[in-house]
N, C-alpha and C positions, 0 to 999 in steps of 0.2 A: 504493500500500500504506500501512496505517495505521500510523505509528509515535508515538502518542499514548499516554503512562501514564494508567494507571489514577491518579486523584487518590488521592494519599497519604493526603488525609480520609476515604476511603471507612472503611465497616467492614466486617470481614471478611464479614457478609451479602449486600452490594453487591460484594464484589471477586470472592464465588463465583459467582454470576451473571454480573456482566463476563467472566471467564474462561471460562463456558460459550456466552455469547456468540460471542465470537473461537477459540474454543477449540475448538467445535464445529460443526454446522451443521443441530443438532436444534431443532426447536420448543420453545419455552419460555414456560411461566407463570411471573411473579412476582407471587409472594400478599405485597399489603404493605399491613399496615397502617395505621389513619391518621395521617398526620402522619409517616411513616415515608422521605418523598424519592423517590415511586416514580416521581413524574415527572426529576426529576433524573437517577435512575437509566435509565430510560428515555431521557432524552436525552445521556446517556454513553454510551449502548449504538449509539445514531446514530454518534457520533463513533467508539467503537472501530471499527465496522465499515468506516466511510468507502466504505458502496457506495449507490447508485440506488435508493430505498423513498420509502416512506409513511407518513407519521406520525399516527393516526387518533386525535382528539381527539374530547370527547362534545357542545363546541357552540364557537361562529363566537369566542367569548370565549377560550375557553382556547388557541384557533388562532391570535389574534392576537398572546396572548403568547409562545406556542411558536414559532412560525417563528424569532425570532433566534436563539432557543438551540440550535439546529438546523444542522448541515452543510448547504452549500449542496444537495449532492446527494439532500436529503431533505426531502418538501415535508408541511408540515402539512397537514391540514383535515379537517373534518367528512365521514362515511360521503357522508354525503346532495351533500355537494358535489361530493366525487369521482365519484357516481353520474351528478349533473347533467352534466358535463367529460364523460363516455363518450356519454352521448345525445346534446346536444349535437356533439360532435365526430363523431357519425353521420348527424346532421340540424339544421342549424345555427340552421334557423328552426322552433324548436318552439315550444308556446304555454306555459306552465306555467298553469295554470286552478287553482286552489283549490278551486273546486265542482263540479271532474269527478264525482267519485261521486255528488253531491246530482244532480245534471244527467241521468248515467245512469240515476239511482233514479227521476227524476219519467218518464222515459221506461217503465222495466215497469211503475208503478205512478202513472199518472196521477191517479185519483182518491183517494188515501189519500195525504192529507200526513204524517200520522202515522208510516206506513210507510216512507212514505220516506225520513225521515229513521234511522228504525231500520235500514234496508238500508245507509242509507251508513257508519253505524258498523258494523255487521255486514259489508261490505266490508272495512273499513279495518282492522278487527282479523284479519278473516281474510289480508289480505294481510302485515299485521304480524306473525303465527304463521307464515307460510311456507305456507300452505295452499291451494294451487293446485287440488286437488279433496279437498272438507271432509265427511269423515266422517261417518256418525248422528252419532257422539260428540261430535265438532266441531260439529256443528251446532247442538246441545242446548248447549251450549257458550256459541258464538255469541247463541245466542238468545238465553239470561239475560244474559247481559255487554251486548247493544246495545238489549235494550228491547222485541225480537220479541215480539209477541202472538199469531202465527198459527202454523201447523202447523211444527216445524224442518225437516222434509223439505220441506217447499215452500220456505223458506229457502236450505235445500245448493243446489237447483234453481237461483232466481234469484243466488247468488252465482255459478254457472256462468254464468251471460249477462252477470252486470257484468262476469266476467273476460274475458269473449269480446267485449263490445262495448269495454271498458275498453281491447284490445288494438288493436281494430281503431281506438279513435279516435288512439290513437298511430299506429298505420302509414298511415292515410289522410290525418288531418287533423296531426299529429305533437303532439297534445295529452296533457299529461302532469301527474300532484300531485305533491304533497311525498312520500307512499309509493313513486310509481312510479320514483322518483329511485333504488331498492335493487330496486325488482319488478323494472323492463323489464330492468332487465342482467343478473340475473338468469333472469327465465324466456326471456330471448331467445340468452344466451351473449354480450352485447354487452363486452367485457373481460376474457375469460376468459383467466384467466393471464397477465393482463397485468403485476402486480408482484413485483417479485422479490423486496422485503423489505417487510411491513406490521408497524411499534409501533403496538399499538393499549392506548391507557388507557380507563379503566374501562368492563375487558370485562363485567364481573359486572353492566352494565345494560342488554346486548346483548339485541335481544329475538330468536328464533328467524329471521328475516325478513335480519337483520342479518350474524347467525352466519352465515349462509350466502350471503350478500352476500360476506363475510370470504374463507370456501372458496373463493369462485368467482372471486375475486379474485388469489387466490395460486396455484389451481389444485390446491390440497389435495384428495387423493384420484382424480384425475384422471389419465390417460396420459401428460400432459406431465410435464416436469420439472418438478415444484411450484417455487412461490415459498417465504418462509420466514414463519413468525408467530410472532411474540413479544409476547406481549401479557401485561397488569398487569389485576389488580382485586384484589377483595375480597369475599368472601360474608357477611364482617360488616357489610357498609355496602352491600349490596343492598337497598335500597328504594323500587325503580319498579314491583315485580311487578306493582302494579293497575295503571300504565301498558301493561304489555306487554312489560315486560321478564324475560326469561326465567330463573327463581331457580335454575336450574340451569347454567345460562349455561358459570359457569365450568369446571366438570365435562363438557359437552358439547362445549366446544375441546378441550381434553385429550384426553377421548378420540379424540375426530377426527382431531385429528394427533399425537398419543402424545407429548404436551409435556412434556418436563421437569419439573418445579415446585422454585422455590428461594424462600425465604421472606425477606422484609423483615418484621420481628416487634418494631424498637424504632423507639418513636415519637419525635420528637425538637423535635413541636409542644408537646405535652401534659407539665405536670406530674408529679410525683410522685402527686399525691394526687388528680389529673384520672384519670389511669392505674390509680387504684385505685378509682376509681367506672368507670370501663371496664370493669375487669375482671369486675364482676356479670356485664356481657352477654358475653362473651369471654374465653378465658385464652390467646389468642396475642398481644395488643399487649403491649408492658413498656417500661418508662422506660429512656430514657437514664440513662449510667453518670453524667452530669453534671447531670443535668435537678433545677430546684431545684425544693425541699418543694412551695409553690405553697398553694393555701386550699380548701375545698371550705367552703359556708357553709347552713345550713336557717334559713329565715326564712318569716315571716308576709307576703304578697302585699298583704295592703294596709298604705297609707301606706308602702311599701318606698321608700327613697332613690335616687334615680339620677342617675347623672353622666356628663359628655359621655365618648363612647369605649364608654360599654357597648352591649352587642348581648343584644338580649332576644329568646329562641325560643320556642315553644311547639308543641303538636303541633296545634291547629287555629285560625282566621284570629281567630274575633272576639274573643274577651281582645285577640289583638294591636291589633285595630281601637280598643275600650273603653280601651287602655292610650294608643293614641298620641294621643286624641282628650284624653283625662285631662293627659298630657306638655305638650301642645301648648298647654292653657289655661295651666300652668304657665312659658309664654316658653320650651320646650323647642323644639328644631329637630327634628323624629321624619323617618324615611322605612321603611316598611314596602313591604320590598324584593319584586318578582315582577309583573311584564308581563301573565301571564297569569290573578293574582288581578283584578288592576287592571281588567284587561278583560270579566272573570268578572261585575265589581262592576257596573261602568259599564253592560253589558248587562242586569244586573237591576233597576237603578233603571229604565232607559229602559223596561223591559218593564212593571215594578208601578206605578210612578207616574205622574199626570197634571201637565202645568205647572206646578198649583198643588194645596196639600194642605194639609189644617188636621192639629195634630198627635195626636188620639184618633184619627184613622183611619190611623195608621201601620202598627198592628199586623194590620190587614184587610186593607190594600192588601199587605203581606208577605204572609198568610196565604192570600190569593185568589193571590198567582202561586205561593205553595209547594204549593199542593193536586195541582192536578194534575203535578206534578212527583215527589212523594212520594208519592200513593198508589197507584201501579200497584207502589211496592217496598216496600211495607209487608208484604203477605204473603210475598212470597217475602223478604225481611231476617225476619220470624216466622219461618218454615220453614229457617232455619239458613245461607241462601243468604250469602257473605259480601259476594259481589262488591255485591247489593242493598244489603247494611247497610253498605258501605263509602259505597254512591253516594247512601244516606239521609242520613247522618252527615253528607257535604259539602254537601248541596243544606240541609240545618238550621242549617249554620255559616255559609254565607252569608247566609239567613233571616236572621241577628242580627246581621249586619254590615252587611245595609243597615237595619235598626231602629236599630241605635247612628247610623249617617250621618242619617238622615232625622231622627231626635229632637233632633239637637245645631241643626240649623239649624234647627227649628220650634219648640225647648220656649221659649224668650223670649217671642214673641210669639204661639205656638200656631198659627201657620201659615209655611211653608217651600214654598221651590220646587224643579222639578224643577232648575235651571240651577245654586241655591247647591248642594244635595248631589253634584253632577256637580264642579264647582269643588272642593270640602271634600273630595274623592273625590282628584282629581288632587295637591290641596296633599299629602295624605296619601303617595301611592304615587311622589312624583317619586325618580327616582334618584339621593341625593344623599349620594355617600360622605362630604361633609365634616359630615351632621345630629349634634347633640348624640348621638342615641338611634337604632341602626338597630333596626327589628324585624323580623322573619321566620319564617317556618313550619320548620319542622324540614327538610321537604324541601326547602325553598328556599335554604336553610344548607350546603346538603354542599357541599364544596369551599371552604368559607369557615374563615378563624379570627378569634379577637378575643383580646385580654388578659384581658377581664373580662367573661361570659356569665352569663344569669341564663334559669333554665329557668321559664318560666313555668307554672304550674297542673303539676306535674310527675305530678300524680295523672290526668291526663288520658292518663298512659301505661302502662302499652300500652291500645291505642284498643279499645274493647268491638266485637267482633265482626269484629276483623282477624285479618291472618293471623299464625300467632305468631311464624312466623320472622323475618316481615317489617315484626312490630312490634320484635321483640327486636331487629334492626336498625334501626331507627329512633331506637330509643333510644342504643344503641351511638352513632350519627351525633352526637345529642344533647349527648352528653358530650364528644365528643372534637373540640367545635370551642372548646371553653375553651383558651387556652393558661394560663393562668396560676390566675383566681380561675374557681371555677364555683359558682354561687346556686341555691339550690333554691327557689323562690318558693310559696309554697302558698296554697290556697284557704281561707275561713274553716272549713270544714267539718274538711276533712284535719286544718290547724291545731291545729284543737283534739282532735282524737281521736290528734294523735300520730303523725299517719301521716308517715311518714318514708323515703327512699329508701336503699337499704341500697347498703354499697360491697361489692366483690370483694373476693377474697383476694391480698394482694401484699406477699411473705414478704421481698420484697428491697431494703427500705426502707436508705438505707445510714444507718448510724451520725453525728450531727452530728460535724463535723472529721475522718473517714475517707472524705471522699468522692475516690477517684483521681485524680491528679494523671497527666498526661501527656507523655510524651516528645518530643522534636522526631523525625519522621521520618526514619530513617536508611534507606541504600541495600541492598536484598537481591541475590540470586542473580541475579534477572532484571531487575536495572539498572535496576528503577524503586521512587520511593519507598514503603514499607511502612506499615503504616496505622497511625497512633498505639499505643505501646503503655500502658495505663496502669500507672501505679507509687504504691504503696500507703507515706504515712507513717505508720504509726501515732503514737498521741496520747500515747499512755499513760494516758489516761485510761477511768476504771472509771465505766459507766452502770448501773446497778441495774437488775436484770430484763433485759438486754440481751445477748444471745448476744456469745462474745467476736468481735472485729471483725478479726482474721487469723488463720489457725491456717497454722503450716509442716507438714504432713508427711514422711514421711521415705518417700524412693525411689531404691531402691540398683539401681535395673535401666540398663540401656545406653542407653535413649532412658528416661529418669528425667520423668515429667509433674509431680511435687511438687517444690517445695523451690525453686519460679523467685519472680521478683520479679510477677508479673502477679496481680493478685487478681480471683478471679472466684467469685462464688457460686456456693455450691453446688449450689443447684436451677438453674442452670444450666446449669451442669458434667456434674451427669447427664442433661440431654437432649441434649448432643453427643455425652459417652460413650455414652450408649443408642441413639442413631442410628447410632454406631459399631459396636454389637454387631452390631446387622443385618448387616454385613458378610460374604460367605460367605469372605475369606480368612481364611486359622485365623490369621494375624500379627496380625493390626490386630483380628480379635475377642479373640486372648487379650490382646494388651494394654489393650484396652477393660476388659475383663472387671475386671482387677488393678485396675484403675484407679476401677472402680465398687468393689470390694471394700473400700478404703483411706475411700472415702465412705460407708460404711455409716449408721457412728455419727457422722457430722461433723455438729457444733451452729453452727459460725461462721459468722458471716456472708459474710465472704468466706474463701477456701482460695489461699494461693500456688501459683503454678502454672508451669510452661517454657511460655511462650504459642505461640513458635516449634515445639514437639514435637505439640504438641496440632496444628496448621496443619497440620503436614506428615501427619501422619497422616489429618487432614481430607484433604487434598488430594491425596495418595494414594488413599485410597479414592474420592473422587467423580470424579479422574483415568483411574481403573479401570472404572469405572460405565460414562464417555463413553467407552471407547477405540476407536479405528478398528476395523472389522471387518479380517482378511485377507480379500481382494478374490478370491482363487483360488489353488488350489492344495491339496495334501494335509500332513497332518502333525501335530504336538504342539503344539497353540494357548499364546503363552508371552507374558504381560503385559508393555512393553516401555516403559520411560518414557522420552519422548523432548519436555523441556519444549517448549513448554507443555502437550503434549499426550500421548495414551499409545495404543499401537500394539499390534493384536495380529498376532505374525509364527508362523511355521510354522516349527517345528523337527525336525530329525530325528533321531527317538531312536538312541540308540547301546546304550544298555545300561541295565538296571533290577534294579538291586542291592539289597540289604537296607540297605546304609547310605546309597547316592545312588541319585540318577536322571541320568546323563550323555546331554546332546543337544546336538546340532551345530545352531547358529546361523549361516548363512551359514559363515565361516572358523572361527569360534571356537567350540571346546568349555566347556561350562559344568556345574557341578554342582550339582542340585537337593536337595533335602531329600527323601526319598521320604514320608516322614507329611505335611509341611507343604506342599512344593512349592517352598520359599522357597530361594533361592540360597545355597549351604553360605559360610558366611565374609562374609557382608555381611545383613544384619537390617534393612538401612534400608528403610521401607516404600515408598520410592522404589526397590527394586532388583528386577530380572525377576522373576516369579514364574511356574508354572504354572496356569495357569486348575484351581480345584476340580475341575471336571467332567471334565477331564483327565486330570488325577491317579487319580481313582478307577479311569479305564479302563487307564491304565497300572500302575496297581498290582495289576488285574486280571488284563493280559498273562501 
């Protein structure tokens, strides 16, 4: 049994969570923001549990780190490996082939190489969507996404045989790809129900294929006794859709197992003023109560100054290419992070260039391997298609990243080989944390932070002819891997017209010298330490134009929420009070209710508050939310708080009067409110109540 506290640092957003954790045995989403600790939290939540799971990380990198931080009893790793471990452990000598699908495609379609290779993408997405038999709709689908030229229905057709020969080269020969590692256990049942607890981080870039990898893992919706899923993402910082990752992701766990959802909503990477350029794309991240000013800066892109330590993004590869090739003349150490650009690149030199190349025919030898690459998506990118003009847009940027490689090694002398741009390729892309200058693609940044990020060509965003949601996250990503300084770098064009990125709204800037100071950890009710409280000095000092910076009000009721030492904003204050309103007990909505009333006209920046009155009222209602079912039996359903948790038990009415409602609890008689339901002589939202729906019927009686 687990008798490990909750860390005294946590904030009360992470301690609600932990507690529904251990608390409960319901499925849970936690929505947290970036820079918000949701792996931490995540891996607290290993620890409170202390039972036998999985910890499903998004690649072999972040599993490496994870495992220490992790209870013995809970093993990291990537979807796809756990996958492998199940086939494997069914058939030990399997083949794993990379070009199973190219291999089955040349088999239906011998003579069209072209086809072929559209069949194995059209495969691989279909098995990555879950789609075991593909729809007209799918099909049509299919076909623009992989490059199909021919009829879709004949498409749906031969993805039925790659799936049937696909299968059978697994059971005969036990040969198996990187997809079939989530397909076979899947469509085969091979670990079904085999974990009893899966954390899985960043669900929000799960693609359909995956999610239900997830199910079939835990046994979610199944006869068996399900496993449990708790899993973390983000629908602000979903930006794989054009990979295959499903933008609804998060919404479709949920629903499937009817998950909780509890928010991580402060960020504690980012800035005050990082936080407020966030917020354009977003109003759920907000700055820590401690998180300093920080810089947001707009400047002119060329001749910009850079110093070792900065990290330059941008939304597409070749600025980044133009920029590290510029650095690098300059005695700069550059590395332009990503394996898969690196080999993107390496791939197109080998394909467009010959050994040897004089440097006027750079631009031919690009333009002869972009043609046929680009113009099969030229009309459907015209006809509005996005997935086309997403995959024109990359095949154009690479276009210019191997013109900038080829030009630097040929412009001297006017002639260059293939072996130095292969060399000047690799100096470029080595992995090398300790370079003066990293640079990287917006997508190849997430999960990363720096001190000091500088957005390069920032007018390159949102990308012409993506998806909006899933540009507005991308930019979202953008901003929030600044910790400290973030640059807006801009084109000559932008520059000069002015064009400028505009910040969010972020009301809860705290006043210079009022920023909370905090308490040492003291011990509460349940013997472990409580989470920082903070405590407000004011200055005395008068800022001009500046709301004043504590206001006390005055509350004369029994559980009083004004008039404590805790300062908390006010736009804060009412979205806990307004989450309170929701509440169907009439206790905890009328004292919301007062409590929003008293906030009407509040101008200050922060409001003294009881931090403790406000918690228990939290945690009374969200106590009540999770409470145990009664298991059997007839009677008066009566809310029953029994820390940590809250029970609902079957009482037997005795009598329903005008002034009480009396029922027999086990031995003890008890007096209820007949309007409220609330226990006559004790008001603490910690004390028995009668469920609403109860009430009505006994006041009906």
């Amino acid at each position: 049994m687990n008798h490990r506290g909750i860390p005294a640092h946590f904030t009360a957003e992470q301690r609600a969570f932990l507690e529904a954790v251990t608390g409960t045995r319901a499925h849970l989403y936690l929505r947290a923001t970036a820079g918000a600790g949701k792996t931490t939290t995540l891996s607290e939540a290993a620890w409170q549990l202390g039972e036998d799971g999985s910890y499903f990380a998004y690649n072999k990198h972040n599993v490496t780190d994870l495992q220490p931080r992790l209870p013995t009893c809970v093993r990291a790793a990537t979807l796809h490996a756990h996958g492998y471990r199940l086939q494997r452990d069914a058939s030990p000598n399997l083949e794993l082939r990379d070009d199973k699908g190219l291999a089955i495609a040349r088999h239906l379609l011998p003579r069209d190489r072209r086809g072929q290779y559209a069949l194995t993408r059209a495969w691989n997405a279909a098995r990555e969507a879950a789609l075991p038999a593909p729809t007209p709709e799918d099909a049509q689908r299919l076909a623009a996404k992989a490059e199909w030229n021919g009829d879709p229905e004949d498409l749906a057709r031969q993805l039925l045989s790659m799936h049937a020969i696909g299968r059978q080269a697994w059971e005969n020969l036990r040969v198996l790809d990187y997809t079939d590692m989530l397909w076979l256990p899947w469509t085969l049942g091979t670990g079904h129900a085999s974990v009893p607890l899966a954390l899985v981080d960043e669900a929000q870039d799960l693609t359909p294929l995956r999610q239900q990898f997830l199910l079939h893992l835990t046994g979610v919706g199944s006869a068996l006794q399900p496993g449990r899923l708790i899993f973390c993402g983000d629908s602000d910082q979903s930006i794989y859709t054009w990979s295959g990752a499903d933008p609804e992701a998060l919404g479709r766990l949920k629903t499937a197992t009817g998950a909780l959802e509890y928010p991580l909503s402060v960020s504690f990477r980012c800035s005050r003023e990082v936080v407020r350029y966030a917020r354009a794309h977003t109003d759920f991240i907000r700055p820590a109560v401690r998180a300093p000013a920080g810089a947001v800066e707009h400047v002119a892109a060329d001749g910009l100054h850079y110093q070792p330590g900065d990290a330059v993004l941008c939304r597409t590869n070749a600025p980044l290419v133009r920029l590290a090739l510029d650095l690098m003349a300059r005695r700069f150490s550059v590395s332009i992070t990503g394996r898969d650009l690196a080999a993107q690149l390496k791939g197109g030199l080998q394909d467009a260039f010959p050994d040897t190349y004089q440097n006027d025919e750079v631009t031919e030898y690009v333009r002869a391997w972009l043609e046929p690459r680009t113009a099969p998506l030229m009309e459907r990118a015209q006809a509005g298609d996005r997935t086309a003009s997403r995959q024109l847009t990359e095949w154009r940027d690479l276009g210019r990243c191997l013109r900038y490689l080829t030009w630097v090694v040929s412009r001297k002398t006017g002639a260059g080989t293939l072996a130095d741009a292969l060399a000047l390729l690799e100096e470029l892309c080595r992995e090398d944390r300790d370079a003066d200058v990293v640079l990287s693609s917006v997508h190849r940044a997430k999960g990363k932070e720096w001190p000091r990020v500088t957005l390069l060509y920032p007018e390159l965003m949102p990308l012409a002819g993506g998806d909006p949601e899933e540009e507005r996250a991308v930019q979202f990503v953008a901003v929030t891997r600044a910790q400290q300084v973030l640059r807006f770098a801009y084109g000559k064009d932008a520059w000069a017209k002015g064009e400028r990125v505009q910040p969010g709204t972020l009301t809860l800037e705290a006043v210079p010298g009022d920023i909370p100071e905090t308490k040492l950890p003291e011990t509460g009710e349940t013997g472990h330490a409580q989470p920082p409280v903070p405590v407000n000095r004011p200055t005395g000092r008068v800022h001009a134009g500046i709301r004043p910076a504590l206001l006390q009000l005055e509350d004369d009721r029994e559980h009083a929420l004004y008039g404590g030492d805790t300062p908390i904003p006010p736009e804060f204050l009412r979205e806990r009070l307004g989450a309170l309103l929701e509440e169907e007990r009439p206790l905890i909505h009328a004292w919301a209710q007062a409590g929003l009333e008293r906030l009407r006209a509040v101008e200050a920046r922060f409001v003294g508050v009881h931090l403790g009155t406000l918690e228990l009222y939290e945690r009374a209602a969200r106590q009540a939310r999770l409470a145990l079912p009664a298991l059997h039996g007839t009677g008066v359903p009566v809310c029953v708080f029994d820390a940590p948790l809250c029970r609902i038990r079957l009482a037997r009415k005795v009598r329903v009067g005008k002034r009480s409602i009396r029922l027999a609890l086990g031995e003890q008689e008890l007096r209820f409110h007949p309007l409220t339901g609330e226990l006559l002589d004790a008001a603490s939202p910690i004390s028995p109540f009668i469920l609403p729906r109860a009430l009505l019927a006994l006041r009906a009686s």
